[in-house]
C-alpha positions in Angstrom: -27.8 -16.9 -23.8 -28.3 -14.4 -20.5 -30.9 -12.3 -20.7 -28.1 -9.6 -21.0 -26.7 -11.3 -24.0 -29.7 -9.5 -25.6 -29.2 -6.3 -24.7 -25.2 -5.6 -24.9 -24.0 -1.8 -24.6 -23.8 -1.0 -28.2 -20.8 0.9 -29.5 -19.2 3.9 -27.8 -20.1 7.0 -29.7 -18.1 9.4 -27.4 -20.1 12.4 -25.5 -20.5 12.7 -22.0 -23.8 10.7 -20.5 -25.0 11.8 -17.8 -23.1 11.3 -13.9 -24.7 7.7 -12.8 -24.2 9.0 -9.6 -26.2 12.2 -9.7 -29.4 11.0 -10.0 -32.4 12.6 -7.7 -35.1 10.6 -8.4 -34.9 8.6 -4.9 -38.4 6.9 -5.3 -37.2 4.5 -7.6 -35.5 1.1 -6.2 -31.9 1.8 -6.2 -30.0 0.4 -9.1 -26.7 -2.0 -8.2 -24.6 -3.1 -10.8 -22.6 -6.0 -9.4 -19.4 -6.5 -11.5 -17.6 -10.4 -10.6 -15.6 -12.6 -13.0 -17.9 -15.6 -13.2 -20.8 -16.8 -12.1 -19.9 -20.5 -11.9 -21.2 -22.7 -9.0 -18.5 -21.8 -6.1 -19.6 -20.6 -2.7 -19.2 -16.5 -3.3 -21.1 -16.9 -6.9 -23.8 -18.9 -5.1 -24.3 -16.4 -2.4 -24.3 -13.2 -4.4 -27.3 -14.8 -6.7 -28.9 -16.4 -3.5 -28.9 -12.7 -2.0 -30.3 -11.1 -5.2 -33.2 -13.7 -5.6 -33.8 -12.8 -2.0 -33.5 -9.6 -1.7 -37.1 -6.9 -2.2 -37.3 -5.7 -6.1 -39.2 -2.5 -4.4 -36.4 -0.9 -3.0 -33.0 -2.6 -4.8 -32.9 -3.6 -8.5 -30.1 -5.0 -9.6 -27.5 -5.8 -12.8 -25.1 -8.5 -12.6 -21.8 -8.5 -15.1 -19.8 -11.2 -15.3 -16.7 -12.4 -18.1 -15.7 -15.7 -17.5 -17.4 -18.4 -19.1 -17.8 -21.5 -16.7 -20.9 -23.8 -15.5 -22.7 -20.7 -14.3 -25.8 -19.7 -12.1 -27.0 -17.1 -14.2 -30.2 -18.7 -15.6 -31.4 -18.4 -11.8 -31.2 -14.8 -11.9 -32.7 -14.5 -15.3 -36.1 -17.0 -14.6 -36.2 -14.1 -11.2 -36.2 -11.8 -13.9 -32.6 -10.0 -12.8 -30.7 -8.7 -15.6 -27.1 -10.7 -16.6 -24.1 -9.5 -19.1 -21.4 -11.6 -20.0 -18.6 -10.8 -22.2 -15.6 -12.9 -22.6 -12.6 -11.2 -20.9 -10.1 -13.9 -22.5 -11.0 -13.2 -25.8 -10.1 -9.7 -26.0 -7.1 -7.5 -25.3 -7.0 -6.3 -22.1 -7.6 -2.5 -23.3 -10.5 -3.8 -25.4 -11.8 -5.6 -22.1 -12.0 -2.4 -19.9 -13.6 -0.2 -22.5 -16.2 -3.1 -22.8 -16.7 -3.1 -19.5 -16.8 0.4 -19.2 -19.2 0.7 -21.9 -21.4 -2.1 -19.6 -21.2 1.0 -16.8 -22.0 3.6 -19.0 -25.2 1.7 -20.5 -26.5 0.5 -17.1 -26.7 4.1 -15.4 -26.1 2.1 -11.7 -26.5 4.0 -8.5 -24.1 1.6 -7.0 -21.6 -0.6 -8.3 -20.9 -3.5 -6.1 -17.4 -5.8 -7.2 -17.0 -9.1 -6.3 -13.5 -10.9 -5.5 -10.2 -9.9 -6.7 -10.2 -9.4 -10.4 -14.1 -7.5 -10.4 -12.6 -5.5 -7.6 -10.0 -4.3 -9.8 -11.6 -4.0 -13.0 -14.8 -3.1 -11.7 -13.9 -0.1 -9.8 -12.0 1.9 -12.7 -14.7 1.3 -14.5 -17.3 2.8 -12.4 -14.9 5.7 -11.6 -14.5 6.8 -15.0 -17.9 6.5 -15.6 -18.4 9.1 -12.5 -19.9 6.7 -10.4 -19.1 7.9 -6.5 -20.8 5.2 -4.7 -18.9 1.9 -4.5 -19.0 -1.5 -2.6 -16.3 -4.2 -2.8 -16.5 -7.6 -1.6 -13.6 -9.9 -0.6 -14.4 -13.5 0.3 -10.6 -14.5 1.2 -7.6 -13.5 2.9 -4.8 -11.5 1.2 -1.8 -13.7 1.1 0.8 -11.2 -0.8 0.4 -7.8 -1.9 2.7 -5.9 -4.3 3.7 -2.2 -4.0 1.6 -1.3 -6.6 -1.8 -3.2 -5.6 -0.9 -1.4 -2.1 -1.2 1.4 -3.9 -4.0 1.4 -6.1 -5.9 0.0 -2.6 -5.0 3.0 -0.9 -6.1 5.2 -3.2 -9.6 3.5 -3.7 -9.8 3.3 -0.1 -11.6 6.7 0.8 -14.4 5.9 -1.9 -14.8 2.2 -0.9 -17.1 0.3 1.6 -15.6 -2.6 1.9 -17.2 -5.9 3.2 -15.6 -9.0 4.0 -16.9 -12.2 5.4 -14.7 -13.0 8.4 -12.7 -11.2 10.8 -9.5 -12.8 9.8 -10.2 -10.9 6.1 -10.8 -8.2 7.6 -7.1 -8.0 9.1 -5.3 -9.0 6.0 -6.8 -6.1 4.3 -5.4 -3.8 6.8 -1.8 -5.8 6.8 -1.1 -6.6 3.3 -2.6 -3.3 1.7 -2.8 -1.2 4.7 -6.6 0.0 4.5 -7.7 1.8 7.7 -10.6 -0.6 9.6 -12.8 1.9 9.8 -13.7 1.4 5.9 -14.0 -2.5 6.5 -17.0 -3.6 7.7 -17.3 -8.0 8.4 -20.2 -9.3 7.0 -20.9 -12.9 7.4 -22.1 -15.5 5.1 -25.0 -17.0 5.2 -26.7 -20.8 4.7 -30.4 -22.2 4.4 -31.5 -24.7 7.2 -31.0 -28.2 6.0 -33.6 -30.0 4.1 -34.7 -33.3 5.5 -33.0 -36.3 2.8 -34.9 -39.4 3.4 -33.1 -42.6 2.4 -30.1 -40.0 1.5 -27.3 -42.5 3.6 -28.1 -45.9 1.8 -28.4 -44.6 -1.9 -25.2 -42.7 -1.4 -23.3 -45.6 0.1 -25.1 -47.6 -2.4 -24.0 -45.5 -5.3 -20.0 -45.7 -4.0 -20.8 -49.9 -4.0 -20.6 -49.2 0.1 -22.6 -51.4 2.7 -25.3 -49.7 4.3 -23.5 -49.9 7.9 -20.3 -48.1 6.3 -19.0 -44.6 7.9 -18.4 -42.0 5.7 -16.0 -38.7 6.4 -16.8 -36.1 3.8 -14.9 -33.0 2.5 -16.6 -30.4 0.3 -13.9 -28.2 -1.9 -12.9 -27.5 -5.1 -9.5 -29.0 -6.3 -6.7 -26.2 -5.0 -3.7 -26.4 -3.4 -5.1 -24.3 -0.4 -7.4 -27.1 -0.1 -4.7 -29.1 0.9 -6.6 -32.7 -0.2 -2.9 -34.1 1.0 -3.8 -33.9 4.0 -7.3 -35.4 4.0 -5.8 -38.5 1.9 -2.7 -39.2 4.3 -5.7 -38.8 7.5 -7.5 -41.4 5.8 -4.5 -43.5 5.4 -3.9 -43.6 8.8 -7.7 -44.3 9.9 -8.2 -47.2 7.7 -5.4 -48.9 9.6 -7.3 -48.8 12.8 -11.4 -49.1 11.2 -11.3 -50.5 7.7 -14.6 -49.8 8.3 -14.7 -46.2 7.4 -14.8 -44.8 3.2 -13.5 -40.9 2.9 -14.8 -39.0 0.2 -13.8 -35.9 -1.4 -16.7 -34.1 -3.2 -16.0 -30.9 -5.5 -14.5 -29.3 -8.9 -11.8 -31.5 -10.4 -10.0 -29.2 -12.4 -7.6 -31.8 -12.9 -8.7 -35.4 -11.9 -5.6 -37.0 -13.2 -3.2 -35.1 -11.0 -5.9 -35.2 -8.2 -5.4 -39.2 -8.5 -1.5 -39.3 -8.6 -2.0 -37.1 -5.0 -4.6 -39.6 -3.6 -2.0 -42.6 -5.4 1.4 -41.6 -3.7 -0.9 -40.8 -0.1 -1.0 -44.9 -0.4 -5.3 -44.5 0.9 -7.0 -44.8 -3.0 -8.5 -48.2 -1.1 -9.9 -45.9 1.3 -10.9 -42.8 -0.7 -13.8 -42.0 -3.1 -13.0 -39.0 -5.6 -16.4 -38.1 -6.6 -16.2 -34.8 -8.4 -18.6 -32.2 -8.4 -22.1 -32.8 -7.3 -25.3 -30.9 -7.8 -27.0 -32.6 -5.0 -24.7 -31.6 -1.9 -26.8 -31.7 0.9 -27.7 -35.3 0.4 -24.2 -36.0 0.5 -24.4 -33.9 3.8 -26.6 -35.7 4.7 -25.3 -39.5 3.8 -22.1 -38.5 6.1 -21.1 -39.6 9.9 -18.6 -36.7 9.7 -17.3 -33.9 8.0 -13.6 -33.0 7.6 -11.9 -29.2 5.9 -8.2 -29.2 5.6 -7.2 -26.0 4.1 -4.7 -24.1 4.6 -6.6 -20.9 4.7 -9.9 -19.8 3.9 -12.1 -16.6 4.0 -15.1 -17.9 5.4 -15.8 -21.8 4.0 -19.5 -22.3 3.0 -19.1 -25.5 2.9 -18.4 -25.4 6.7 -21.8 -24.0 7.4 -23.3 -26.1 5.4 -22.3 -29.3 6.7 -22.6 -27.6 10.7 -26.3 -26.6 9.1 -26.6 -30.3 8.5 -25.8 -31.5 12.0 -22.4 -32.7 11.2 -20.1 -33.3 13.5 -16.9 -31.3 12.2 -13.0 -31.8 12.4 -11.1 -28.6 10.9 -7.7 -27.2 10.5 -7.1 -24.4 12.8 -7.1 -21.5 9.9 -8.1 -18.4 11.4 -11.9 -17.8 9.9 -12.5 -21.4 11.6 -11.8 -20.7 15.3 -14.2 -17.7 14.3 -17.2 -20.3 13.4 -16.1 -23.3 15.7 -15.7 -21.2 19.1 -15.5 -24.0 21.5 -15.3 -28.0 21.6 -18.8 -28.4 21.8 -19.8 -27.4 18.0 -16.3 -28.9 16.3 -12.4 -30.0 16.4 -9.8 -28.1 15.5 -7.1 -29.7 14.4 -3.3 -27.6 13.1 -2.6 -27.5 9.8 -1.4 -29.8 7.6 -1.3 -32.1 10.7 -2.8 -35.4 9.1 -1.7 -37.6 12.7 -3.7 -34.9 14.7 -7.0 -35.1 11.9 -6.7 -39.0 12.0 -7.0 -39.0 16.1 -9.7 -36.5 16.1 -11.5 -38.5 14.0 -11.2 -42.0 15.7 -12.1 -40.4 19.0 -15.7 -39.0 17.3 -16.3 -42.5 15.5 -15.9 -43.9 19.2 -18.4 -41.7 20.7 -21.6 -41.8 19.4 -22.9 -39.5 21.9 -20.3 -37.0 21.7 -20.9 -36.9 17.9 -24.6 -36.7 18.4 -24.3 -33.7 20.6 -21.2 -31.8 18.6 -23.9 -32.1 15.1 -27.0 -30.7 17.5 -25.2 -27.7 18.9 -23.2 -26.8 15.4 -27.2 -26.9 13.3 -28.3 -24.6 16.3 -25.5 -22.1 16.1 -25.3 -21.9 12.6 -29.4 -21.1 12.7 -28.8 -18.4 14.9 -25.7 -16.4 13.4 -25.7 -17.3 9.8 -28.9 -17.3 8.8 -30.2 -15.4 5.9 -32.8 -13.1 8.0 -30.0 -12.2 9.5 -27.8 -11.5 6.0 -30.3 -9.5 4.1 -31.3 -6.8 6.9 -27.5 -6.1 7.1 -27.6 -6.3 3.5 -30.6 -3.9 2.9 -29.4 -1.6 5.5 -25.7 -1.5 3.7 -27.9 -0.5 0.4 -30.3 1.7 2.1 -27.0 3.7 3.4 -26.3 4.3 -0.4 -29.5 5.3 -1.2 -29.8 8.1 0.9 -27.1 9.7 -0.3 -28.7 9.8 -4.3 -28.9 13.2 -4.9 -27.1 14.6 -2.3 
């Protein structure tokens, strides 16, 4: 049970509480309610409670809401002693679910509400607002791909009491073209990654645990089972590089939501000789680690932690050409970009790195250094603290 479980907004007696937002006692931390539909193990979950644990108690406290049950993260933030709620948006009525969560706003008394991803920036937001909370901070991690008239207009209207943060430039435009929110409210805030931990012995037990020979090459690709994801593509590369070096194992690591239709993809790409479904794994940078290369083919993402994370690794990286990746791989010396959905192009970029040992070498040396310099967490948090700190001065104004 979350720590929250323990402390759930009791019922809703009616009377006005008092205005979260009018608070004027500014020498107390400053109080953010984050409002996100799960905290489950995916890349934006993982960075909000890697922020939190990071981030100083003395001048931010914060409250984390969730209502989706999945394998979640929250036990980190409770052992760190950060407050969770969870309440189960699927078994109530969707009325029922925004006067819960409204009642979670009311109870809490935040400063600042901060929403996370689609639904919590939907939910989360009326909720603050009829609460009377003024100050409010939504985060999208991916780009808009379709936008009906009336999510345009609810957008629009939020817009003027919004600070919006995305992580990648090419976010940041969908907002303004799909829902037409003036750039001057959107600010681009990247993601961040640790430095890779040292894995000794991490490439023979993982080739040993896929019954591989020590001297077998391994291309690895991190991400859930979606059809952005586009695992097609990475099956029908593989298909064509095992032609050419039978010597060479791809292996797909992440949330199977559906292994059986994930294996009738992988069956009709004619490469299951060639392929290693794996699943999800808790241990990811020893599999980072165990690789020669590391291979993305979505479609489109917002900005892919898992592309960090393998760059923080000192992989060598081939990628489709979605626009958040020419913003991380700016030039041939720290990756390949291939098109998308181009498995001929992914297959040649890959033989050509497996024939240059050098070139590989270097490409993994100069994507570690670059990811330490702009994604770093230093770097995160004082953007971070500086966004909250913005907030705070305006308590009791």
């Amino acid at each position: 049970m979350s720590a929250g479980a323990a402390h759930e907004p009791g019922p809703d007696h009616g009377g006005a509480p008092p205005s979260p937002a009018a608070r004027p006692d500014t020498t107390r931390p400053l109080h953010i309610l984050h409002i996100i539909p799960t905290l489950g193990v995916g890349g934006t979950e993982r960075q909000l409670v890697q922020l939190l644990l990071r981030m100083d108690p003395k001048r931010t406290r914060h409250t984390v809401c969730f209502y989706t049950r999945t394998p979640s993260l929250e036990a980190d933030l409770n052992a760190a002693g950060i407050r969770t709620i969870f309440f189960d948006k699927f078994a109530m009525r969707p009325w029922s679910f925004f006067a819960r969560l409204r009642r979670t706003v009311r109870e809490t008394s935040p400063d600042v509400v901060h929403t996370w991803l689609y639904s919590g920036n939907f939910w989360g937001r009326l909720a603050a607002l009829s609460c009377g909370v003024r100050r409010l901070v939504s985060s999208d991690r991916g780009m808009v791909v379709r936008a009906p008239f009336a999510v345009r207009l609810y957008e629009r209207l939020l817009a003027p009491l919004t600070l919006r943060l995305v992580n990648s430039q090419a976010t940041a435009a969908s907002l303004v073209e799909k829902y037409g929110l003036p750039p001057a409210g959107i600010r681009v805030v990247p993601n961040a990654v640790e430095e890779a931990a040292a894995a000794p012995g991490a490439r023979d037990a993982v080739r040993a645990s896929l019954g591989l020979p020590p001297e077998q090459r391994l291309v690895l690709l991190v991400a859930r089972q979606s059809a952005e994801k586009n695992h097609a593509m990475f099956f029908r590369a593989a298909r064509r590089v095992a032609a050419a070096r039978p010597d060479v194992t791809f292996v797909a690591v992440g949330h199977l939501v559906d292994p059986g239709a994930m294996q009738r993809v992988l069956d009709a790409s004619g490469a299951a000789a060639s392929v290693r479904l794996v699943g999800e794994q808790a241990d990811i940078p020893r599999w980072l680690m165990a690789a020669d290369i590391f291979c993305l083919t979505s479609d489109r993402e917002g900005l892919p932690n898992a592309l960090l994370e393998a760059m923080a690794a000192g992989l060598p990286v081939v990628c489709t050409r979605f626009p958040s990746a020419t913003e991380v791989l700016s030039g041939e010396r720290l990756g390949v970009l291939v098109p998308v959905n181009d498995d001929a192009s992914l297959a040649a970029a890959i033989l050509a790195l497996l024939g240059d040992d050098e070139r590989r070498r270097a490409m993994g040396r100069a994507a570690r250094e670059h990811v330490a310099a702009a994604y770093g967490w230093e770097r995160l948090l004082r953007e971070m603290d500086a966004i909250y700190a913005g907030l705070d001065a305006r308590r009791g104004a």
